[in-house]
C-alpha positions in Angstrom: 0.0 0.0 0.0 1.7 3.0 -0.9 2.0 5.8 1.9 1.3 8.7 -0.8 -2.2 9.8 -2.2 -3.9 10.0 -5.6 -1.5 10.6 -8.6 -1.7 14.4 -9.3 0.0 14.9 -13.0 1.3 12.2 -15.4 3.5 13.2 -18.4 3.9 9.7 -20.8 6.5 10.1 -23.7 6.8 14.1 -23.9 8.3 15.1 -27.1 9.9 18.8 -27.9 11.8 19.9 -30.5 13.2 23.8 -31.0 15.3 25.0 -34.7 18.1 22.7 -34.9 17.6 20.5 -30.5 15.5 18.1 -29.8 14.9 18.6 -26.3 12.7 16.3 -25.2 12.8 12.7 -26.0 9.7 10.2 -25.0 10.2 11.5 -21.3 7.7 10.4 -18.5 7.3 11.6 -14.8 4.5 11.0 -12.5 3.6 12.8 -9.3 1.5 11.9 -6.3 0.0 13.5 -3.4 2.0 14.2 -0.8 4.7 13.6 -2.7 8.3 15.3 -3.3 9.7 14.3 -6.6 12.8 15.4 -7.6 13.7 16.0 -11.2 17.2 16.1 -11.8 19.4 16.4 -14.6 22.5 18.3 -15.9 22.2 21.8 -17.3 20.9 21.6 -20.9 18.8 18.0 -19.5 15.5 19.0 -20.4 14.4 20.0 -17.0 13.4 23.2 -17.6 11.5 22.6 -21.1 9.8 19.8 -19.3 8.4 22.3 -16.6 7.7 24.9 -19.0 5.4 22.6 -21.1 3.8 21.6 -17.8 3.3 25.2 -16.6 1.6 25.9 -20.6 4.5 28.3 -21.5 6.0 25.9 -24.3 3.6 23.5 -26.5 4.3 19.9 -26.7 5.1 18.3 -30.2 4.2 14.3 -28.9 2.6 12.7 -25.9 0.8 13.4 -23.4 -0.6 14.7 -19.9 -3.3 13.5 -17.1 -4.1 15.8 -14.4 -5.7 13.4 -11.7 -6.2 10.1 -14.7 -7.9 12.9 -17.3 -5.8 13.8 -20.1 -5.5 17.5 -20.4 -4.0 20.0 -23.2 -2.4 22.9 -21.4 -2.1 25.7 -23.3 -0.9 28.6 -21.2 0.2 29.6 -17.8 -3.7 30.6 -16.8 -4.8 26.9 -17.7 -2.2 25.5 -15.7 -3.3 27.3 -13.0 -6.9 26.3 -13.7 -5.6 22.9 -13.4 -4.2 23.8 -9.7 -0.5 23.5 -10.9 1.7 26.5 -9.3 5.5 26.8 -9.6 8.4 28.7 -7.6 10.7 29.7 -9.7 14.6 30.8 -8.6 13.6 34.4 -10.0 11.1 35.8 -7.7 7.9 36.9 -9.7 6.3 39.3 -7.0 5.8 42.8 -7.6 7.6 44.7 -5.5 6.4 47.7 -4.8 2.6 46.4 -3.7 2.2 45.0 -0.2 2.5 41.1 0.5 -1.9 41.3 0.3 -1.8 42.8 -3.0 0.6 40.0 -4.3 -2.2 37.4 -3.2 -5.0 39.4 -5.0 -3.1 40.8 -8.1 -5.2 40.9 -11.0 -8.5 40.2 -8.9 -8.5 42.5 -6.1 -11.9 42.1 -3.8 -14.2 45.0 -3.6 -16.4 46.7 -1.2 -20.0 47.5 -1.8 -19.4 50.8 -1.9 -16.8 50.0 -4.7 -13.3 50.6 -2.4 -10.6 48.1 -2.9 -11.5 45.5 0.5 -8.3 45.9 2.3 -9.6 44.0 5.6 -10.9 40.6 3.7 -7.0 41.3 1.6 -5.2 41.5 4.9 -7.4 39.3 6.7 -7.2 36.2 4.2 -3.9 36.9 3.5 -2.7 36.0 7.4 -4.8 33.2 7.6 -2.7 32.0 4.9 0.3 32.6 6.0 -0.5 31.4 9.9 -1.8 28.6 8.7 1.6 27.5 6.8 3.4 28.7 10.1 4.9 32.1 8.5 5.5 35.1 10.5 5.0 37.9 7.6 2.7 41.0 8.1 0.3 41.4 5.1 0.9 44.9 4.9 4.4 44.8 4.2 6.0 45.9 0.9 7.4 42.8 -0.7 10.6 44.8 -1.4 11.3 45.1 2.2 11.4 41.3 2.7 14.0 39.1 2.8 14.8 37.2 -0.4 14.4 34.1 1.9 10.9 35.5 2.7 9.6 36.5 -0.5 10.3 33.1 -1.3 7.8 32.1 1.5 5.1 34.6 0.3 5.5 33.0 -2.8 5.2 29.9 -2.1 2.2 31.0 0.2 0.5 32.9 -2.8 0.4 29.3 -4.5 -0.8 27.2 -1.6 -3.6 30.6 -1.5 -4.6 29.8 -5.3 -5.4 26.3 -4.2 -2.2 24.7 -6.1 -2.4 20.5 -6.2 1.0 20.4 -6.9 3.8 22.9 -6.5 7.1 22.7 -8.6 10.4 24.3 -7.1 13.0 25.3 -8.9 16.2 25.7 -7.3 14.7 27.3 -4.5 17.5 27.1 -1.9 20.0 28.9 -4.3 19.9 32.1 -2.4 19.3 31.0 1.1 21.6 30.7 4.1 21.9 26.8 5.3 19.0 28.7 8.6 16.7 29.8 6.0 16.5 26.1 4.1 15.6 24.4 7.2 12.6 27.3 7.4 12.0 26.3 4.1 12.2 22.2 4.3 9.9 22.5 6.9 7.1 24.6 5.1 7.5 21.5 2.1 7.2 19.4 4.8 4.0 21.0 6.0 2.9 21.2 2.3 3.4 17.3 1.9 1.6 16.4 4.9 -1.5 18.5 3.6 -1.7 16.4 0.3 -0.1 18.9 -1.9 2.4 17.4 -4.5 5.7 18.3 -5.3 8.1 18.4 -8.0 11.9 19.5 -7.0 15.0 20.6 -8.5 18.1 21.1 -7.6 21.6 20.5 -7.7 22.7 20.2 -4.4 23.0 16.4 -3.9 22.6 16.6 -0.2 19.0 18.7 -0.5 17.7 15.4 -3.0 18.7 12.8 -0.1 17.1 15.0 2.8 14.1 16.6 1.5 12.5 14.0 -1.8 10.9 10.9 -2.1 11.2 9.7 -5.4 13.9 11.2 -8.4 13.5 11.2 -11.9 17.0 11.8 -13.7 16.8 13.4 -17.3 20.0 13.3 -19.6 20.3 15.0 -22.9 16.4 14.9 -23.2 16.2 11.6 -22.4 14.4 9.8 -19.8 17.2 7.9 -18.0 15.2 6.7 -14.4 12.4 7.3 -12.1 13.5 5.8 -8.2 13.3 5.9 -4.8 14.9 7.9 -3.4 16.0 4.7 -0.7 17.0 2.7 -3.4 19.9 4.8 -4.6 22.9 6.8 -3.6 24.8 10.2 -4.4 27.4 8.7 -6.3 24.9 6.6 -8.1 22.2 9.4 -8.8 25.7 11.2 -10.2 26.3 8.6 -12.9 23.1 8.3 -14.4 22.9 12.3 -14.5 26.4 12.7 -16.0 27.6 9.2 -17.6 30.6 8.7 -15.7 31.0 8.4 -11.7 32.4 11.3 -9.1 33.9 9.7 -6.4 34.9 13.0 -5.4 33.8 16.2 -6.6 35.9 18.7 -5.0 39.5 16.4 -5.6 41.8 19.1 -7.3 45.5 19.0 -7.4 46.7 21.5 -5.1 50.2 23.1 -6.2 52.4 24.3 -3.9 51.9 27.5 -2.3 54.4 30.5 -3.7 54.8 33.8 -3.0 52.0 36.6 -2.0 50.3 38.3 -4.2 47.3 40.3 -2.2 47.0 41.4 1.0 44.4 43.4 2.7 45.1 45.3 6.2 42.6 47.3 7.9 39.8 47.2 4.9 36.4 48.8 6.8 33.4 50.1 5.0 31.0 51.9 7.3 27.9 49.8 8.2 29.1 46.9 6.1 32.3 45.4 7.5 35.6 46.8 9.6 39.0 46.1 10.0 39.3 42.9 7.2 42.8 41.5 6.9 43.4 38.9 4.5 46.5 37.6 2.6 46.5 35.4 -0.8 49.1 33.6 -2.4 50.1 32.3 -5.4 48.6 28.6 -6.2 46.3 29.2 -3.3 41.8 29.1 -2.6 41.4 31.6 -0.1 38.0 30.6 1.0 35.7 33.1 2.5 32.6 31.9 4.1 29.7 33.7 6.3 26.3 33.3 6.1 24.1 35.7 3.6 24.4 39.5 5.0 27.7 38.9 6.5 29.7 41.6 4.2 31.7 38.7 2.1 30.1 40.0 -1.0 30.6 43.8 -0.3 34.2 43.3 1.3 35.6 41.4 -2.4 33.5 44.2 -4.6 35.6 46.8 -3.0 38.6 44.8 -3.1 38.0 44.1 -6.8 36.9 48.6 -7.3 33.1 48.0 -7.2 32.3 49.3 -3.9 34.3 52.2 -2.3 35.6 51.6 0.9 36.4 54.0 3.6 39.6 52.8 5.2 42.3 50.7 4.9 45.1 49.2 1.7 45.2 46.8 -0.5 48.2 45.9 -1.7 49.0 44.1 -5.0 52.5 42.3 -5.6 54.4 44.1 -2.5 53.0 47.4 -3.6 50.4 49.4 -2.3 47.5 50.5 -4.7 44.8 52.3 -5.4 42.0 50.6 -6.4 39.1 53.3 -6.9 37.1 51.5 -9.6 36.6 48.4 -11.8 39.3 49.2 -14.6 41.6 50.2 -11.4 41.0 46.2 -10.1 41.5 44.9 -13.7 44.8 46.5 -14.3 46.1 45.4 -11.5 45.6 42.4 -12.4 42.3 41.3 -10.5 39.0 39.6 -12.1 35.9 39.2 -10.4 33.0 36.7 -11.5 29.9 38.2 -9.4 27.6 36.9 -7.5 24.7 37.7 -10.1 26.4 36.8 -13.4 23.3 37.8 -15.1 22.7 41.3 -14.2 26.8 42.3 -13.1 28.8 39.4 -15.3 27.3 38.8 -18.5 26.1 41.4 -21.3 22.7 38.6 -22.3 21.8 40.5 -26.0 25.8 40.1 -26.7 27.1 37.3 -28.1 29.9 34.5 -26.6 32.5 36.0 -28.7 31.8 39.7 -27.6 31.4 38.6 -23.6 34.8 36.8 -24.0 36.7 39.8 -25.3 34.6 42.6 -23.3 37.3 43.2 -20.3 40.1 43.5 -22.9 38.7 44.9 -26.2 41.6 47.4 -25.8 43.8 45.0 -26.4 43.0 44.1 -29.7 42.1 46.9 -30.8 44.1 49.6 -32.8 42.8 53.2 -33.9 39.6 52.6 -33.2 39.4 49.1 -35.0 38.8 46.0 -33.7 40.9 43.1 -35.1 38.2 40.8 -35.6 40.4 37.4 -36.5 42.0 38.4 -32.9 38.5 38.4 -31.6 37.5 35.4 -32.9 40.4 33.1 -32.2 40.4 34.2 -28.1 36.7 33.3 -28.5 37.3 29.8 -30.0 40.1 29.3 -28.1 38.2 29.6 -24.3 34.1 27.9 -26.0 37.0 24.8 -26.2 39.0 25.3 -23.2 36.5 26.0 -20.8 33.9 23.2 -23.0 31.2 25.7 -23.6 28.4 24.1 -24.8 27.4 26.7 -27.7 26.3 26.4 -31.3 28.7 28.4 -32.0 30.5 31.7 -30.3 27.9 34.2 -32.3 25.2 32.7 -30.0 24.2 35.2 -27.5 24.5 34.9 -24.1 21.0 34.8 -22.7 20.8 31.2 -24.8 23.2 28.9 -23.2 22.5 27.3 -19.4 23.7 28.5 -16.6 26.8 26.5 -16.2 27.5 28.0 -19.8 27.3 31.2 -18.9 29.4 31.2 -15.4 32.1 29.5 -18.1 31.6 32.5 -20.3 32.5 35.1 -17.3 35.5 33.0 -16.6 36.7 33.5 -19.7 36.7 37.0 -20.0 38.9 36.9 -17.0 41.3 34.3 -18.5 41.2 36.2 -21.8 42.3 39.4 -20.2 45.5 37.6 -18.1 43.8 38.1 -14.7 46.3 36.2 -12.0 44.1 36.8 -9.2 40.5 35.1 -9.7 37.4 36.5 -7.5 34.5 33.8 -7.7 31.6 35.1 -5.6 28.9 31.5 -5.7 30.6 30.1 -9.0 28.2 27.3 -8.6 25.0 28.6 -7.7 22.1 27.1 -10.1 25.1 25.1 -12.0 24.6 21.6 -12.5 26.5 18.7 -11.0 28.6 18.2 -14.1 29.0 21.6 -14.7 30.0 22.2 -11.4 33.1 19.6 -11.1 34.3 20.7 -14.6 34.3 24.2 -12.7 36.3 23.4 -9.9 39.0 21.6 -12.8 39.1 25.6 -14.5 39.9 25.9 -10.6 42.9 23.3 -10.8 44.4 24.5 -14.4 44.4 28.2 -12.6 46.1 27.5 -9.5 48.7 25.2 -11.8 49.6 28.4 -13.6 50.5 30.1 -10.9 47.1 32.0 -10.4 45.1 32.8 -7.3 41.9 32.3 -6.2 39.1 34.3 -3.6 36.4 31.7 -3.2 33.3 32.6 -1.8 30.1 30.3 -1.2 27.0 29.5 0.9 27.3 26.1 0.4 30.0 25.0 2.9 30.7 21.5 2.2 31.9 23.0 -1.0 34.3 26.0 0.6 35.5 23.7 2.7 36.1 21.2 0.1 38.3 23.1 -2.3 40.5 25.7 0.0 43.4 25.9 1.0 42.5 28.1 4.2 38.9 29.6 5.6 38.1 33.1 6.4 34.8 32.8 8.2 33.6 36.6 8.5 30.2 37.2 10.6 28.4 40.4 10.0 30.9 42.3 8.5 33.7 40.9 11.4 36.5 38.8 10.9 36.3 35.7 13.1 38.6 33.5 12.3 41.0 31.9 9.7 41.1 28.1 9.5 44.0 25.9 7.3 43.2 23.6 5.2 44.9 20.9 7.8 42.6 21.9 10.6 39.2 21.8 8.5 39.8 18.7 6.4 38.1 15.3 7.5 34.6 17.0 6.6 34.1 15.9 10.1 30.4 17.1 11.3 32.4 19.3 13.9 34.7 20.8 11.8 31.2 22.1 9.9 29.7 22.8 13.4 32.2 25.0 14.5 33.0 27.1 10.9 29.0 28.0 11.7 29.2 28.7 15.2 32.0 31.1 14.3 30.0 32.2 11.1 26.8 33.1 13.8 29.1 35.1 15.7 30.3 32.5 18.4 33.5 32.3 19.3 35.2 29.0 19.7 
């Protein structure tokens, strides 16, 4: 007898084709109530066009879907929601300048007899809502002034509001500090136990084991497996998704450690962080963990000439310099791949070729003109050192997956002879193979003599590829770990890196 409900949505043989991919190849999935399903699957799987088609934003070309044993034809986003599918996407879709009760109303906003806009049944349905899913949010409150972490909650609350069957989340931890998943693991949780079904993706391995029921693993369009989640392992769930077994993901050759090559004394930005010291060396991961908020971010922008700071040096080589802007960081040698490749890294409308060559244009050009053979070999030399998985480097940007375009922003850094490599969350949204074939660009830096800031939520990871461990809680230093004295991946090791990341000392 199985412990789940009724089967929610069944997709038998789903075919999709776009100019020049096929897709989607005679996949399946089926979801029950009560259910988390995860749907994993490498960058460029099929996960995404699979959703889309389920949410009535693509079309199908073959096969077909049952909503509750009838077989439906979705058509668009408002029949899906007819249907009571909802979805919670990585990109929060609330507006935000209207209050958290006019998010759950948009579009059909309740009325008073006399005409007025009902603001007490808003508010007043709105926190039933919310209490009843155990979230502490005022209704009144502008979604802007919310947590990312939050709005993720309101979202999710929205859906439950429009009476969703099933619920799929999309990377939804990929912004959240390790406190803020547990808050929302237990509101899925919650969800489950109430009947709702739900479909989950993700790349973190550890979030599939912890949180899912049952996995379906998509490669290359193709339907590879649909498991429980009991009946398989990481390094097992690994294989199918990429071909070829991980036994360790984060095992890079480490060279040996040279000479210094950045050091920070007395960095302080008012409100932000104060008194940072830091040093980096040649060969070496200079890991920098905190949770989100803690000033990492801000402390490496004004390091790199993207944030002005109000005190202290940063010296480059043995010699002090002044680093008052972007170009400042990038003579001197420094590249930084942001947090939010899409909006700070990446130009989306330009193509491969153009986002390759955009730090060092001045390079290559002469009197105004750009060699354009110049620009084009660079180009096709990093699409097939880094592997970029393109049609070709005239693609633009906004086409390729995510892993695709973190390569891209690497290789406008390697194209313009950075030797000191900023990566604020290289990984985030980036599949599992995508992610190990990161951390080897990681290897082939550090075996040229480069250096590497690391920064990352995701501390089996930090801890996993550096060399030492800068744990820096709300804008304080609190402590720098080596590599000897945080290797074992011992569960203390990680307990006390986030007692000292919460503020606790020892």
């Amino acid at each position: 007898m199985s412990k789940f409900g009724r089967e929610i949505i069944r997709m038998e043989n789903i075919e999709k084709s776009f100019p020049g991919v096929k897709a989607l190849k005679g996949v399946n999935i089926a979801v029950r109530a009560g259910e988390v399903h995860a749907l994993v699957g490498e960058n460029g799987a099929g996960k995404s066009t699979l959703i889309k088609i389920l949410m009535g934003v693509y079309q199908k070309d073959a096969g077909d879907i049952y909503i509750e044993g009838k077989k439906v034809n979705i058509k668009d986003p408002m029949q899906a929601k007819a249907y009571g599918l909802g979805a919670v996407y990585q990109d929060i879709t609330l507006a935000p300048h209207l209050s958290v009760g006019e998010n759950f109303f948009l579009g059909k906003l309740p009325s008073t007899k006399n005409g007025l806009v009902d603001w007490k049944t808003i508010n007043k349905v709105t926190k039933e809502t919310l209490e009843e899913l155990d979230i502490d949010i005022d209704p009144t409150t502008l979604v802007k002034n919310l947590t990312v972490a939050q709005q993720e909650m309101v979202t999710i609350a929205k859906t439950v509001h429009e009476e969703a069957k099933l619920i799929v989340f999309d990377e939804p931890t990929a912004l959240l500090a390790n406190e803020e998943t547990e808050e929302l693991f237990k509101l899925i949780n919650k969800l489950k136990s109430n009947g709702v079904g739900i479909i989950y993706i993700s790349h973190r391995m550890e979030e599939i084991f912890n949180i899912c029921d049952r996995v379906t693993v998509l490669k290359d369009g193709t339907w590879v497996n649909t498991l429980d989640i009991s009946d398989t392992d990481e390094d097992a769930l690994i294989s199918m998704m990429v071909g070829r077994s991980v036994e360790d993901m984060y095992s890079i050759k480490h060279p040996t450690i040279g000479e210094k090559v950045l050091e920070v004394k007395g960095l302080t930005k008012q409100g932000y962080f104060e008194n940072i010291n830091l040093e980096l060396h040649k060969g070496e991961i200079l890991g920098l963990f905190g949770l989100v908020g803690s000033g990492r971010t801000d402390i490496v922008r004004c390091i790199f000439g993207a944030e002005p700071f109000d005190a202290g040096e940063v010296i480059v080589n043995g010699k002090k310099v002044s680093i008052k802007s972007p170009s400042d960081g990038i003579r001197h040698g420094i590249g930084l791949l942001p947090e939010d490749r899409k909006l700070q890294g990446l130009c989306l409308n330009l193509s491969v070729a153009e986002n390759t060559n955009l730090a060092s244009y001045k390079d290559i050009t002469r009197l105004g003109v750009i060699n354009a053979k110049k620009e084009k070999d660079r180009a096709e030399k990093y699409k097939q050192d880094l592997r970029i998985k393109t049609p070709s480097i005239i693609q633009k940007v906004k086409n390729l997956s995510g892993g695709n375009q973190q390569k891209v922003v690497i290789s406008k850094w390697l194209c313009k002879d950075s030797n000191i490599f900023i990566f604020d969350e290289p990984t985030v949204g980036v599949d599992v193979g995508a992610k190990v074939e990161i951390y080897k660009l990681f290897e082939q830096l550090l075996a040229k003599g480069n250096a590497i800031i690391l920064i990352s939520s995701y501390l089996p990871e930090v801890m996993g590829l550096a060399d030492k461990l800068m744990v820096i809680s709300e804008g304080r230093h609190m402590g720098t770990l080596l590599r000897e004295e945080f290797m074992g991946a011992a569960s203390g090791d990680e307990e006390k890196i986030l007692r000292l990341a919460s503020g606790m000392k020892g």
